[in-house]
C-alpha positions as a printed Julia matrix, in Angstrom:
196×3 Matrix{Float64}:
 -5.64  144.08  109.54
 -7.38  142.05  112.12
 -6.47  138.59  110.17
 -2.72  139.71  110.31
 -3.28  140.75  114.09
 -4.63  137.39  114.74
 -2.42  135.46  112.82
  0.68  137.59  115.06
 -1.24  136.41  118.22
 -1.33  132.63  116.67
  2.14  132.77  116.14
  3.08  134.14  119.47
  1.02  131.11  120.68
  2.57  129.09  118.89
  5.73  129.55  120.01
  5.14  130.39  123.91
  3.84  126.58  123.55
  7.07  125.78  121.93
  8.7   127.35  124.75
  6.69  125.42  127.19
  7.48  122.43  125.77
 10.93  122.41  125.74
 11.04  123.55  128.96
  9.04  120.34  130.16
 11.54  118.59  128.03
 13.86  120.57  129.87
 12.71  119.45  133.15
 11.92  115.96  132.74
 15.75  115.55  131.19
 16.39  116.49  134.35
 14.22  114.34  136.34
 15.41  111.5   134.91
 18.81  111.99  135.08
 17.73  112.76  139.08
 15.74  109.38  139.12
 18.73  106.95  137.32
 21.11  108.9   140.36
 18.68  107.78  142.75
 18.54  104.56  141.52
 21.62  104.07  141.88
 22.69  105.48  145.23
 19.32  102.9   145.93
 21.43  100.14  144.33
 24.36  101.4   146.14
 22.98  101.57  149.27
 21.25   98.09  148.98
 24.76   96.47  147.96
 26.24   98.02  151.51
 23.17   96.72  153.53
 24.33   93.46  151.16
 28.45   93.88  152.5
 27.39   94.68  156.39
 25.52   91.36  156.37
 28.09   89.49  154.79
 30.42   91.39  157.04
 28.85   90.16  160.36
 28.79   86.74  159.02
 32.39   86.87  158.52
 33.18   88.03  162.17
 30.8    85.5   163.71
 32.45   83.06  161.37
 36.31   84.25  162.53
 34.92   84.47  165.99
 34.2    81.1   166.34
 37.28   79.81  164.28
 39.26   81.76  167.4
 36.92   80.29  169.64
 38.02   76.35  168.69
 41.4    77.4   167.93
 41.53   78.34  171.69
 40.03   75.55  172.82
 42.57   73.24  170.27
 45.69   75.13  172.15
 44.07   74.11  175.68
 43.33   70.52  174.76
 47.04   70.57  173.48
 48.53   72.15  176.64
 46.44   69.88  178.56
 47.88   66.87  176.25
 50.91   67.87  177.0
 51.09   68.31  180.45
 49.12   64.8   181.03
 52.25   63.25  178.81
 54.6    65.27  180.63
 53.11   63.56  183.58
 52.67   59.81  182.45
 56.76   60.31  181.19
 57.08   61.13  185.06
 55.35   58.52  186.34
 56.92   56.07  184.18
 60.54   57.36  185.44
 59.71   57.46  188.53
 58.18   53.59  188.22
 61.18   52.42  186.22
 63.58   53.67  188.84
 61.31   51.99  191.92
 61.49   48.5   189.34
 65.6    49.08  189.05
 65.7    50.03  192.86
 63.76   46.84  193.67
 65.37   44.85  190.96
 68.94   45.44  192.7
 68.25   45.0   195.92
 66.44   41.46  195.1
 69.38   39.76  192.98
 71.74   41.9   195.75
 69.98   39.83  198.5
 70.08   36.51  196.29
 73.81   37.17  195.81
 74.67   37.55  199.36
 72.65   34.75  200.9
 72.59   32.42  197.59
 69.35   31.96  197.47
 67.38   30.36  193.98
 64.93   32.74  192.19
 61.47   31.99  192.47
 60.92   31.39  188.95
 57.27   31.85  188.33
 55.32   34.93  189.84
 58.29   37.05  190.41
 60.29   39.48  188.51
 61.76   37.47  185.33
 65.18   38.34  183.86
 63.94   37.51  180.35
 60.38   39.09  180.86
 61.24   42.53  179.43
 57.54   42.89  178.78
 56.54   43.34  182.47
 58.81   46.13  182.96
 56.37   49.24  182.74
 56.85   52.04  179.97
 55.14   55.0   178.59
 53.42   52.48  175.67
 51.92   49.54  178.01
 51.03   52.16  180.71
 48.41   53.88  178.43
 47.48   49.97  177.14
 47.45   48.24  180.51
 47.88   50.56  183.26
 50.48   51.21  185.49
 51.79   47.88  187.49
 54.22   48.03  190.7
 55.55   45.43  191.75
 57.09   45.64  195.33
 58.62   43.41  197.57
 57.73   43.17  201.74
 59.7    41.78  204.14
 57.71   38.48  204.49
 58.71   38.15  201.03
 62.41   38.45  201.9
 61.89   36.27  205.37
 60.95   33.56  202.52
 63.62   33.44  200.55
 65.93   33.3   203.59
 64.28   30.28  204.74
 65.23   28.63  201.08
 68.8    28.61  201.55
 69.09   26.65  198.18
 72.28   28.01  196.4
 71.68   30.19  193.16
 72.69   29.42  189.71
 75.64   31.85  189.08
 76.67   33.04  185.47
 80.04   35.44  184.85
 78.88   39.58  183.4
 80.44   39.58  180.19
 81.49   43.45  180.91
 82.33   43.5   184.46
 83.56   39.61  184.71
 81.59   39.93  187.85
 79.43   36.82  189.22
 75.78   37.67  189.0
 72.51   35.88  189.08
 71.47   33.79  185.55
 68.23   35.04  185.72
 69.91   39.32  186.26
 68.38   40.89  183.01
 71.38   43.55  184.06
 74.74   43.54  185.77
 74.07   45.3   189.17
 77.33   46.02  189.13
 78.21   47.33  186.35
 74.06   47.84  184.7
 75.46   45.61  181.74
 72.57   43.96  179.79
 73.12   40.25  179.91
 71.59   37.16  178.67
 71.74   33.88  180.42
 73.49   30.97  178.58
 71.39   28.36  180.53
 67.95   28.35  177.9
 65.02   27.02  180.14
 63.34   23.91  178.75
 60.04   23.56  177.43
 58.03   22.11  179.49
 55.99   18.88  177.52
């Protein structure tokens, strides 16, 4: 009787151990299910720190792309207003150079006087006349006429070399790159000779 009690008590042993095991079984199932959710919310959360860095790079980077583009826009405006500018001056210089121009072969009409031929405005010099390309090259160049100038030329008195506009039929200096009359381009039929 005591070998069956003890064997009952063996059993019962037995399987409260069984019991105990699965239980452990039970719970580390459960812990490791708890650890690979961890581990991931770890990955998870490393990935973000990962994005947030990346992110600030990204709005330093854009940050700075607005900065030069705002400075681009301001070198552009300021591009354009110097070239608005320089197309100014260069109207305002051609206009002085036709203004001057005029009244010189006007004065040479009227009192037929001869055109200084070297050191003064040419007909046939286009070159000199100042635009918005030679300005930025060479500078801007006035050329202007005082009345000591004139005083010279009225002590001359040599009569001027006459040619006929071929718009306005009009008499005008040889040397008149344009009709004052009439603002006809013209060329002059007398060729100068090359000097040996």
């Amino acid at each position: 009787m005591d070998k069956i009690v003890e064997s009952l008590n063996i059993v019962k042993n037995i399987k409260d151990c069984m019991c105990h095991f699965i239980q452990v079984h039970h719970n580390i199932s459960n812990y490791t299910v708890m650890y690979e959710k961890l581990l991931t919310i770890s990955q998870t959360n490393q990935q973000f720190k990962c994005i947030e860095i990346e992110k600030k790079y990204c709005i330093i980077q854009l940050k700075n792309i607005n900065n030069e583009i705002n400075q681009i826009k301001f070198k552009v405006q300021d591009m354009y207003k110097l070239w608005d500018n320089i197309g100014l001056q260069s109207n305002q210089i051609w206009e002085k150079y036709m203004q001057l121009s005029n009244q010189m072969y006007k004065i040479m009409a009227t009192t037929n006087l001869k055109s200084v031929q070297d050191g003064m405005i040419m007909a046939s010099n286009h070159s000199s006349i100042p635009t918005v390309n030679n300005i930025d090259n060479e500078g801007t160049k006035s050329r202007t006429f005082d009345d000591s100038f004139i005083s010279e030329l009225a002590l001359t008195q040599i009569p001027a070399p006459m040619k006929i506009c071929s718009s306005c039929q009009q008499e005008i200096h040889r040397n008149a790159p344009i009709c004052p009359l009439c603002k006809a381009k013209s060329r002059s039929k007398n060729k100068r000779k090359n000097e040996n």
